[in-house]
mmCIF file as gemmi writes it, N, C-alpha and C atoms, coordinates in Angstrom:
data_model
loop_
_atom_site.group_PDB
_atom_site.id
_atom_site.type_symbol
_atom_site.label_atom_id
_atom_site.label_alt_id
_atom_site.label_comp_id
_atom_site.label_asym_id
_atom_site.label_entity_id
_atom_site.label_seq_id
_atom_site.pdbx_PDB_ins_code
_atom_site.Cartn_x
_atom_site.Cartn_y
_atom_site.Cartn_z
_atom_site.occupancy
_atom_site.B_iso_or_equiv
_atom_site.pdbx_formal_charge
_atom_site.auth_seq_id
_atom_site.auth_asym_id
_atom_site.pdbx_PDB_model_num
ATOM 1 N N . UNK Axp A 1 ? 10.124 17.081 6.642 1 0 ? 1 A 1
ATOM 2 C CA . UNK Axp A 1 ? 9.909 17.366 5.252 1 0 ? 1 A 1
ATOM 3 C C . UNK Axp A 1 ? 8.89 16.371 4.714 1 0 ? 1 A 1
ATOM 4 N N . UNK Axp A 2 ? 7.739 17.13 3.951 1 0 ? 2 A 1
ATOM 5 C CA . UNK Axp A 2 ? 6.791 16.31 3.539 1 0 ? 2 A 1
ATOM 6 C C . UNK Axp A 2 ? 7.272 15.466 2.149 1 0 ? 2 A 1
ATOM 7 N N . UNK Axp A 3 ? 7.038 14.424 1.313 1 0 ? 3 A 1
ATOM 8 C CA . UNK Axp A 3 ? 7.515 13.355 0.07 1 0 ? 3 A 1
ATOM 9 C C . UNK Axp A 3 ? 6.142 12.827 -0.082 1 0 ? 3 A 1
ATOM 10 N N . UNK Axp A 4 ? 5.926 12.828 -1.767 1 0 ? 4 A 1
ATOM 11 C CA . UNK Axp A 4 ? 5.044 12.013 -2.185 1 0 ? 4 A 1
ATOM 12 C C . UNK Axp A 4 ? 5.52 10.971 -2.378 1 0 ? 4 A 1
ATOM 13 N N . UNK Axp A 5 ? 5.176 9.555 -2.02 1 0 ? 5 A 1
ATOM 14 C CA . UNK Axp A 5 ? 5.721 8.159 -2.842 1 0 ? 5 A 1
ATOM 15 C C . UNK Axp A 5 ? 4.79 7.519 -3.101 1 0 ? 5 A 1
ATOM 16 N N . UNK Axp A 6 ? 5.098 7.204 -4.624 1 0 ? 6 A 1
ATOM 17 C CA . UNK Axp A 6 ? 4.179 6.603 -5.41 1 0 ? 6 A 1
ATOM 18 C C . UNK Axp A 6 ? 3.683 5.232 -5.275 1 0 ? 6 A 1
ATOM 19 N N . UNK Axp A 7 ? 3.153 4.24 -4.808 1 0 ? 7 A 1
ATOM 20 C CA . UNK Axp A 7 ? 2.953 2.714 -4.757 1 0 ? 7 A 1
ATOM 21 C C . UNK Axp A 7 ? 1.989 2.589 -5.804 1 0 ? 7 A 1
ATOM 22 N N . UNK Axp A 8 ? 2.293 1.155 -6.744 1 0 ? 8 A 1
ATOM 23 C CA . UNK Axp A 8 ? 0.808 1.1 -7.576 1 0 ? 8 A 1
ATOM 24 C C . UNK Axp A 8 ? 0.225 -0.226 -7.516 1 0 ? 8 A 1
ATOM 25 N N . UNK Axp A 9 ? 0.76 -1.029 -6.401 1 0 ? 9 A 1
ATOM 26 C CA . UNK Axp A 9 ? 0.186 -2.321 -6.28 1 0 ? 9 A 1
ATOM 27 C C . UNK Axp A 9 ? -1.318 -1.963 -5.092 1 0 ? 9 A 1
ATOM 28 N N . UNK Axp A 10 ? -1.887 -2.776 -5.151 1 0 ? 10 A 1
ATOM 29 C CA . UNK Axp A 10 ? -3.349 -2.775 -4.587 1 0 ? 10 A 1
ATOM 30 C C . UNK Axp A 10 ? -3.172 -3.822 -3.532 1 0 ? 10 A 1
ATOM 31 N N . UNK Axp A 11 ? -2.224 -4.604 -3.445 1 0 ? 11 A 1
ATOM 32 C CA . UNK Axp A 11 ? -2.105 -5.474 -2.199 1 0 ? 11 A 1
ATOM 33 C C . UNK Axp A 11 ? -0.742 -5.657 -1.761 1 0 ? 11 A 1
ATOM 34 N N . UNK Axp A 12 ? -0.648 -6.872 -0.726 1 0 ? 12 A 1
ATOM 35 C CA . UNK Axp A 12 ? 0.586 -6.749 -0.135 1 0 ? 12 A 1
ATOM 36 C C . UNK Axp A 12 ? 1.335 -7.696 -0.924 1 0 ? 12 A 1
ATOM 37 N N . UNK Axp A 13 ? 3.058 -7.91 -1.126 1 0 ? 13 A 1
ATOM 38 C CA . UNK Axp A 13 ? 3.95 -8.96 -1.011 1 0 ? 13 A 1
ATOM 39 C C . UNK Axp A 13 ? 3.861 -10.047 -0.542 1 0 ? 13 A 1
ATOM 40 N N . UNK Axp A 14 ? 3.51 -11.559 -0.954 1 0 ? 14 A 1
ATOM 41 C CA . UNK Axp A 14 ? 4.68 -12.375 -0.008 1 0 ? 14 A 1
ATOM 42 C C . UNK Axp A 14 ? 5.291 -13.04 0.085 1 0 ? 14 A 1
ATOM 43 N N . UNK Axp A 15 ? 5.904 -12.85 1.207 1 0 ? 15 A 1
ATOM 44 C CA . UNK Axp A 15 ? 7.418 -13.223 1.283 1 0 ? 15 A 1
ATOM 45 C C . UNK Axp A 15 ? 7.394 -15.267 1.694 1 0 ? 15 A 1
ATOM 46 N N . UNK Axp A 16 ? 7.213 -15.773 1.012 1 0 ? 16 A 1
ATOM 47 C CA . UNK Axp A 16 ? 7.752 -17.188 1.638 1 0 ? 16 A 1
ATOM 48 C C . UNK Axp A 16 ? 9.089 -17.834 2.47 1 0 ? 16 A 1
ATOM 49 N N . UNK Axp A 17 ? 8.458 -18.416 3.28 1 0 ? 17 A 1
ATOM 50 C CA . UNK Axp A 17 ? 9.52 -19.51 4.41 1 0 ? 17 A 1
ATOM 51 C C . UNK Axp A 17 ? 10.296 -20.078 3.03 1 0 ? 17 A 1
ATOM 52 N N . UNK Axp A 18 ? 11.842 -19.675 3.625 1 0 ? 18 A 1
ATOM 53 C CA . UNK Axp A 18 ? 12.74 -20.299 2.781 1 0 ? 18 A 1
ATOM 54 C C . UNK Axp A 18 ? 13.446 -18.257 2.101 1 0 ? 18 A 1
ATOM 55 N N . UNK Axp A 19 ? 12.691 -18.032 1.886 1 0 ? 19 A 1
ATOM 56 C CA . UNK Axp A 19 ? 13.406 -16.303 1.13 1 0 ? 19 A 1
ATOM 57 C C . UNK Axp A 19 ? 13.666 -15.758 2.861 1 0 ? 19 A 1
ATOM 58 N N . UNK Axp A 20 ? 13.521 -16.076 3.687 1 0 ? 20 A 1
ATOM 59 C CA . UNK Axp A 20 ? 13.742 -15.158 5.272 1 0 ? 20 A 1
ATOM 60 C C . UNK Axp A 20 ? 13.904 -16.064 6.103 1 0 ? 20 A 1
ATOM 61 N N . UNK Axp A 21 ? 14.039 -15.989 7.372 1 0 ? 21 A 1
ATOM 62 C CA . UNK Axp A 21 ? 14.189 -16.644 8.264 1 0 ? 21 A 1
ATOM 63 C C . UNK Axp A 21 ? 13.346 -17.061 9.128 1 0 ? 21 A 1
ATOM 64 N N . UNK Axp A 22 ? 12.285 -17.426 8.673 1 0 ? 22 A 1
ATOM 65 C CA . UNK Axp A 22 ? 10.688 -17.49 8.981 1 0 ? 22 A 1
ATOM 66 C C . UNK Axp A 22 ? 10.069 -18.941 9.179 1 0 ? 22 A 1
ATOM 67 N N . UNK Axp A 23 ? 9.257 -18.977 9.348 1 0 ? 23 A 1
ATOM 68 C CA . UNK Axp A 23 ? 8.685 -20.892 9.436 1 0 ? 23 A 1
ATOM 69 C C . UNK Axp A 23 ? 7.122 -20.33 8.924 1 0 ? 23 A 1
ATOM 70 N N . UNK Axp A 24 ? 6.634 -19.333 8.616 1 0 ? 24 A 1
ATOM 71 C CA . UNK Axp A 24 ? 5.54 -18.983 7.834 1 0 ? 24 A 1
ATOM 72 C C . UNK Axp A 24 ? 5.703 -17.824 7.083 1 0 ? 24 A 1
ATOM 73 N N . UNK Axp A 25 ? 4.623 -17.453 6.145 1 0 ? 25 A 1
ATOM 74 C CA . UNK Axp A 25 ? 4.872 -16.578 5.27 1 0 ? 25 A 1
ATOM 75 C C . UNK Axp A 25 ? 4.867 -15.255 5.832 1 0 ? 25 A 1
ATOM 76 N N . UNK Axp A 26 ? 5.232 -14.636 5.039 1 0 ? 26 A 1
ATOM 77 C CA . UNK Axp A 26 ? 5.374 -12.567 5.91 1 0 ? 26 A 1
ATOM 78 C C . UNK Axp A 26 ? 4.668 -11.746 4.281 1 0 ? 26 A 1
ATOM 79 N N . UNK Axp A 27 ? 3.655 -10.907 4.959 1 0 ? 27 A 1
ATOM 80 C CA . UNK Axp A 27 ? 3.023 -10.242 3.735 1 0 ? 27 A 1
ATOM 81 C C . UNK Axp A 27 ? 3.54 -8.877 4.488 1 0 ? 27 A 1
ATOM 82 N N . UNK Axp A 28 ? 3.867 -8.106 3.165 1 0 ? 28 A 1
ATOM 83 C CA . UNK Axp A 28 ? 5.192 -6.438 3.277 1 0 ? 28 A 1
ATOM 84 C C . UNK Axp A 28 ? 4.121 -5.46 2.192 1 0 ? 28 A 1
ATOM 85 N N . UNK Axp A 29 ? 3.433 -4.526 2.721 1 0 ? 29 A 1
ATOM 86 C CA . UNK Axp A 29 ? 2.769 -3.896 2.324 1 0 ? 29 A 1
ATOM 87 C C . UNK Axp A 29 ? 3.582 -3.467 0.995 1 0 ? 29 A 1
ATOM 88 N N . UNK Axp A 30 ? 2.696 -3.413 0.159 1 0 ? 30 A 1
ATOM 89 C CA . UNK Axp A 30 ? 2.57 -2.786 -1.197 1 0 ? 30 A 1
ATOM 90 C C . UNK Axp A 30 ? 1.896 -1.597 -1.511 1 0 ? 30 A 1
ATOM 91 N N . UNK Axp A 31 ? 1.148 -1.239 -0.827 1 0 ? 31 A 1
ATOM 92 C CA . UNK Axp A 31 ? 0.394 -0.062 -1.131 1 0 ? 31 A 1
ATOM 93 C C . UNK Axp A 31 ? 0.635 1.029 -0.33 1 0 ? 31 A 1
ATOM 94 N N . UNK Axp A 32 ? 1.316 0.994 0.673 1 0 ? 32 A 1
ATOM 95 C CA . UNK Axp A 32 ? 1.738 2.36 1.642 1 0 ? 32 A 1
ATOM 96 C C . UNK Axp A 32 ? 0.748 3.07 2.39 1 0 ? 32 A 1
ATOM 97 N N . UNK Axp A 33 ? -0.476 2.215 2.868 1 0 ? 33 A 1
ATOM 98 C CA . UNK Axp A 33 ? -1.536 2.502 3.554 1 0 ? 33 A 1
ATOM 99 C C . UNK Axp A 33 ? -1.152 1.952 4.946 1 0 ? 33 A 1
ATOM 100 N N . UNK Axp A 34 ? -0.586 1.012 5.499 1 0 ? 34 A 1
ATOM 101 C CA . UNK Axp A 34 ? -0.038 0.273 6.702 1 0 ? 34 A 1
ATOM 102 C C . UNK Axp A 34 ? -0.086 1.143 7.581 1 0 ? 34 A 1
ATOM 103 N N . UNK Axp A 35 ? -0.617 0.919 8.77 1 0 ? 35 A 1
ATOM 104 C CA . UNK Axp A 35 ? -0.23 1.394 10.36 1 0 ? 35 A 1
ATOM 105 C C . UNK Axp A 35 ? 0.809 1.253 10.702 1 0 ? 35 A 1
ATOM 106 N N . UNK Axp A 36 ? 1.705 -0.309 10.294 1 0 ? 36 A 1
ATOM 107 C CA . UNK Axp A 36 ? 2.363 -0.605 10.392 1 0 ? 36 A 1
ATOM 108 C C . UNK Axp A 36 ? 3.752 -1.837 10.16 1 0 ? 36 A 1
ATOM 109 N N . UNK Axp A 37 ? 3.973 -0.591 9.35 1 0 ? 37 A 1
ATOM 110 C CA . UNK Axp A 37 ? 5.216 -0.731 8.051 1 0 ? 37 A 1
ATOM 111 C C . UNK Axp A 37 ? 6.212 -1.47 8.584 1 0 ? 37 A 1
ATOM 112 N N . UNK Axp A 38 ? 7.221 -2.348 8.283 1 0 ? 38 A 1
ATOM 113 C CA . UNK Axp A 38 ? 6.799 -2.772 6.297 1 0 ? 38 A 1
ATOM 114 C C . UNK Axp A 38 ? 5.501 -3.735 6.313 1 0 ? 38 A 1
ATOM 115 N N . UNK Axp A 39 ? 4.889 -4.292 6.98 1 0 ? 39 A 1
ATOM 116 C CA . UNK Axp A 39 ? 4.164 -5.23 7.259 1 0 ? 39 A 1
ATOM 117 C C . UNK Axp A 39 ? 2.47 -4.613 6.84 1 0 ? 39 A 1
ATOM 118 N N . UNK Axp A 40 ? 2.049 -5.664 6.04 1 0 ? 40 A 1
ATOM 119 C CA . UNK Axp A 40 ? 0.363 -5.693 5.458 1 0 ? 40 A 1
ATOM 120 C C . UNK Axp A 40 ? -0.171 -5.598 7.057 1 0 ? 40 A 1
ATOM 121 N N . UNK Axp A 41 ? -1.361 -4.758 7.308 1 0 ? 41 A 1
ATOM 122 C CA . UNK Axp A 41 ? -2.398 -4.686 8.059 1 0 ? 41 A 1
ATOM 123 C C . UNK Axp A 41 ? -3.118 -4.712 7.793 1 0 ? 41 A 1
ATOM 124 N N . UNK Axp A 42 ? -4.28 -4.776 6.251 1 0 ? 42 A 1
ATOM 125 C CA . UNK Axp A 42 ? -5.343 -4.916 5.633 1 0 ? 42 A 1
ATOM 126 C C . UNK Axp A 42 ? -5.517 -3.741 4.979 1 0 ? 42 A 1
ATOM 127 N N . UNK Axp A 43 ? -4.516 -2.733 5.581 1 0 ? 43 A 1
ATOM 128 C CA . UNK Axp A 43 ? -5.229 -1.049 5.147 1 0 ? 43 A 1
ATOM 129 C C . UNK Axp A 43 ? -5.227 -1.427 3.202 1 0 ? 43 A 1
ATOM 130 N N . UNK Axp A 44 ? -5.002 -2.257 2.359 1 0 ? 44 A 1
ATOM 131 C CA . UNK Axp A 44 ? -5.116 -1.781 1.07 1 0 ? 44 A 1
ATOM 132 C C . UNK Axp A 44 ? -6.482 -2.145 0.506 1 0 ? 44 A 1
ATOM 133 N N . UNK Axp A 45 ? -7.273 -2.333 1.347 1 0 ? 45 A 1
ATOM 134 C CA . UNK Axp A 45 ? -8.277 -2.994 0.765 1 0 ? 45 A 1
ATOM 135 C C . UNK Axp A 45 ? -9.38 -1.621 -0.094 1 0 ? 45 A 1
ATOM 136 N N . UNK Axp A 46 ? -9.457 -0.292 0.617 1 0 ? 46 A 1
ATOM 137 C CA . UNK Axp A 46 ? -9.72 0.76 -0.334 1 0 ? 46 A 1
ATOM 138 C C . UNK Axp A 46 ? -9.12 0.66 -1.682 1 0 ? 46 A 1
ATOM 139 N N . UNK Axp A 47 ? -7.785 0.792 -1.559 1 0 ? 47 A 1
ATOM 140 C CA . UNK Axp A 47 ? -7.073 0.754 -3.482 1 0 ? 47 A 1
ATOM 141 C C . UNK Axp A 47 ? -7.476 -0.272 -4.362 1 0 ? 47 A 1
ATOM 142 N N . UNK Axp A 48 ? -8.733 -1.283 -3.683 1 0 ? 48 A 1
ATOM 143 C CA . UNK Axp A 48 ? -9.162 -1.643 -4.657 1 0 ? 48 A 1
ATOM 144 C C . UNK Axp A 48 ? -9.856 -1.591 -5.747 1 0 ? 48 A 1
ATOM 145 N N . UNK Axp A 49 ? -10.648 -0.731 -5.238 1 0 ? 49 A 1
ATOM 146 C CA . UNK Axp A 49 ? -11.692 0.412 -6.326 1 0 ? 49 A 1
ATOM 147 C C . UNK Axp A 49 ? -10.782 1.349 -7.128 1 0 ? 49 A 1
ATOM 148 N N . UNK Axp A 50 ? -9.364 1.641 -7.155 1 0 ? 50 A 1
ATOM 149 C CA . UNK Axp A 50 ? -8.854 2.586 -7.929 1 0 ? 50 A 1
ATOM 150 C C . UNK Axp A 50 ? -8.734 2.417 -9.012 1 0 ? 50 A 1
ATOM 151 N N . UNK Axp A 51 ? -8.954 3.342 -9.741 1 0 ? 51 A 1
ATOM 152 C CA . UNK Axp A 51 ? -8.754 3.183 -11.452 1 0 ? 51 A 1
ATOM 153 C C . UNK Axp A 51 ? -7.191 3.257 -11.986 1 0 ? 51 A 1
ATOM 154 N N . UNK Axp A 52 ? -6.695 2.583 -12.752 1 0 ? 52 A 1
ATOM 155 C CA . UNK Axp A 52 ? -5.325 2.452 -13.467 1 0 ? 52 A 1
ATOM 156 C C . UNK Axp A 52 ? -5.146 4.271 -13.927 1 0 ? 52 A 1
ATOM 157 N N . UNK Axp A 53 ? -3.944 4.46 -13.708 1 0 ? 53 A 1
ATOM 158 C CA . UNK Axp A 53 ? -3.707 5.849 -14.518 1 0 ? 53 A 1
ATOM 159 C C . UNK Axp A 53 ? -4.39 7.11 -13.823 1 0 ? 53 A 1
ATOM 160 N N . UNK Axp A 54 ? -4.703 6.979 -12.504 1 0 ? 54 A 1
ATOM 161 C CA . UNK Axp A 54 ? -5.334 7.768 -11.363 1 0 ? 54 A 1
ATOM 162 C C . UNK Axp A 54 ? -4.189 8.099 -9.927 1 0 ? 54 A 1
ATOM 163 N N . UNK Axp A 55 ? -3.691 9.23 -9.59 1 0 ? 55 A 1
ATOM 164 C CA . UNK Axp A 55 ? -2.859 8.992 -8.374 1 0 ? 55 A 1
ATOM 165 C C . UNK Axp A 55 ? -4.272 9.789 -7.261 1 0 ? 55 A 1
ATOM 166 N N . UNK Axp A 56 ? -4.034 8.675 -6.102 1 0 ? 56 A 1
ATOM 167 C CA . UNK Axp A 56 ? -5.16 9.127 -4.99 1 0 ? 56 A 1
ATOM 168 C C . UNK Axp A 56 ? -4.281 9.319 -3.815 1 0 ? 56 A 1
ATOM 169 N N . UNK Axp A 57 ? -4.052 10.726 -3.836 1 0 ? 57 A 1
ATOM 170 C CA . UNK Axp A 57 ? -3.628 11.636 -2.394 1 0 ? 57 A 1
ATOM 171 C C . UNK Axp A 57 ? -4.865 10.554 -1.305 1 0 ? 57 A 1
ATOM 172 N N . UNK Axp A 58 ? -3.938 10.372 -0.004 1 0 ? 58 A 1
ATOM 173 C CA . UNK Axp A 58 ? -4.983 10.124 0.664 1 0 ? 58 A 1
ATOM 174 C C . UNK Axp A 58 ? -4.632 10.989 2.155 1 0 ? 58 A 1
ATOM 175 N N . UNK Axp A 59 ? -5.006 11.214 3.066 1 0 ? 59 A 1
ATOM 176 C CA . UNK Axp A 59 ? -4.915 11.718 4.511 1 0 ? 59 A 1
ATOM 177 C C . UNK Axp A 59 ? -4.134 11.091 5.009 1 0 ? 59 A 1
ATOM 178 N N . UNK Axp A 60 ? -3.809 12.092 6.387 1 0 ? 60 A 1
ATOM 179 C CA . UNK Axp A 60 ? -2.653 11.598 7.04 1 0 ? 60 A 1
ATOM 180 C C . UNK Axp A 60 ? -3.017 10.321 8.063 1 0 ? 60 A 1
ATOM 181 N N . UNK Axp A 61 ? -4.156 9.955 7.841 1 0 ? 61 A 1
ATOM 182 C CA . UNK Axp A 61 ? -3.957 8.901 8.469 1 0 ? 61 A 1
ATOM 183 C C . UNK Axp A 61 ? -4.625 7.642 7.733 1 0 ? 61 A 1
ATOM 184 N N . UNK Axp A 62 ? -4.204 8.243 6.879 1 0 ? 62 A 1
ATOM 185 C CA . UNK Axp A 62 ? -4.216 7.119 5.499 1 0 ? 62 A 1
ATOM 186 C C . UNK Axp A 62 ? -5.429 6.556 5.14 1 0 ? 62 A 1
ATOM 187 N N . UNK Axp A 63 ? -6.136 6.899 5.388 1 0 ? 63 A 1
ATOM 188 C CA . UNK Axp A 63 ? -8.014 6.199 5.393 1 0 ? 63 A 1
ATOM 189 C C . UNK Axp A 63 ? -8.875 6.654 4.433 1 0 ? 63 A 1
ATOM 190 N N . UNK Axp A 64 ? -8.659 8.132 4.087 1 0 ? 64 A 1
ATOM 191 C CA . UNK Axp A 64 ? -9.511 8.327 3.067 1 0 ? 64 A 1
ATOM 192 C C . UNK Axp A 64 ? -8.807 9.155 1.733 1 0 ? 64 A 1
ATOM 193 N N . UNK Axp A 65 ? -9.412 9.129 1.044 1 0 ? 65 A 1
ATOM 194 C CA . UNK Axp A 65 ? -9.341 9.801 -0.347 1 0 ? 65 A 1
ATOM 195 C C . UNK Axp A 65 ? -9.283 11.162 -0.362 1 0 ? 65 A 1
ATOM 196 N N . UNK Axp A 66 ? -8.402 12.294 -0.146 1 0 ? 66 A 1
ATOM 197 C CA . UNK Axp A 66 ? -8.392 13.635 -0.231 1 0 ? 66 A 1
ATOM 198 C C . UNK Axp A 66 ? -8.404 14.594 -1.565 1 0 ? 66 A 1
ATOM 199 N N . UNK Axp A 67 ? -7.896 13.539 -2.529 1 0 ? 67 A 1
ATOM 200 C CA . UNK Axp A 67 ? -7.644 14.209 -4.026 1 0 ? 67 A 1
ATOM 201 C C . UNK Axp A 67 ? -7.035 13.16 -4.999 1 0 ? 67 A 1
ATOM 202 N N . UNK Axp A 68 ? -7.375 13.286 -6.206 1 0 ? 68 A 1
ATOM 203 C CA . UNK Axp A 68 ? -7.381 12.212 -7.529 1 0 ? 68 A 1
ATOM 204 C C . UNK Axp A 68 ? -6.884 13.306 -8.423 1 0 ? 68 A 1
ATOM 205 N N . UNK Axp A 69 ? -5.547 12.607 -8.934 1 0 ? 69 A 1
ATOM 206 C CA . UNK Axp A 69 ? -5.423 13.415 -10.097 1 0 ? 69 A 1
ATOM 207 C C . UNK Axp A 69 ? -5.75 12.161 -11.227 1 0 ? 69 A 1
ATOM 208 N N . UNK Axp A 70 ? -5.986 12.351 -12.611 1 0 ? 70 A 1
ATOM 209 C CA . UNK Axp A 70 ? -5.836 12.047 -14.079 1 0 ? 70 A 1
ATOM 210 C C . UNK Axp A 70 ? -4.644 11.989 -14.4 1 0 ? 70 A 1
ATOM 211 N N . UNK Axp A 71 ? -4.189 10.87 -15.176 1 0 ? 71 A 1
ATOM 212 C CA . UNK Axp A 71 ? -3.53 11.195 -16.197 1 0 ? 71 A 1
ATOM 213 C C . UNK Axp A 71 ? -1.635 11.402 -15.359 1 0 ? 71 A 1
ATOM 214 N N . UNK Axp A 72 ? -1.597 10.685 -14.797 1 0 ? 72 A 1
ATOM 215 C CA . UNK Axp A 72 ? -0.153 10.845 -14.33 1 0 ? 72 A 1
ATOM 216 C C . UNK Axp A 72 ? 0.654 9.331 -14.707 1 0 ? 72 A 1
């Protein structure tokens, strides 16, 4: 079953040593572009050009821009 989910941050989370069980920091994607989730891979660096108050459908393999709506 296909789901739209909405993300509206433009970069990743992070998580600091001391909130996990970590000895360095952990960045947790925010934008839902990731290869591989939950974890930042760089993919948000497109949503940086997005305009506030714009939802951008993107492809299934998350790379490009397929459709922009207004006003949502």
């Amino acid at each position: 079953m296909a789901r739209m989910v909405r993300f509206d941050r433009d970069g990743p989370y992070k998580i600091e040593p001391g909130q996990v069980p970590a000895d360095k920091p952990i960045w947790v994607c925010g934008c839902g572009l990731t290869k591989n989730p939950p974890f930042c891979d760089g993919s948000h660096k497109p949503c940086r050009n997005e305009q506030p108050g714009t939802l951008y459908v993107y492809d299934k393999d998350r790379a490009t821009v397929v459709e922009r709506r207004d006003d949502v």
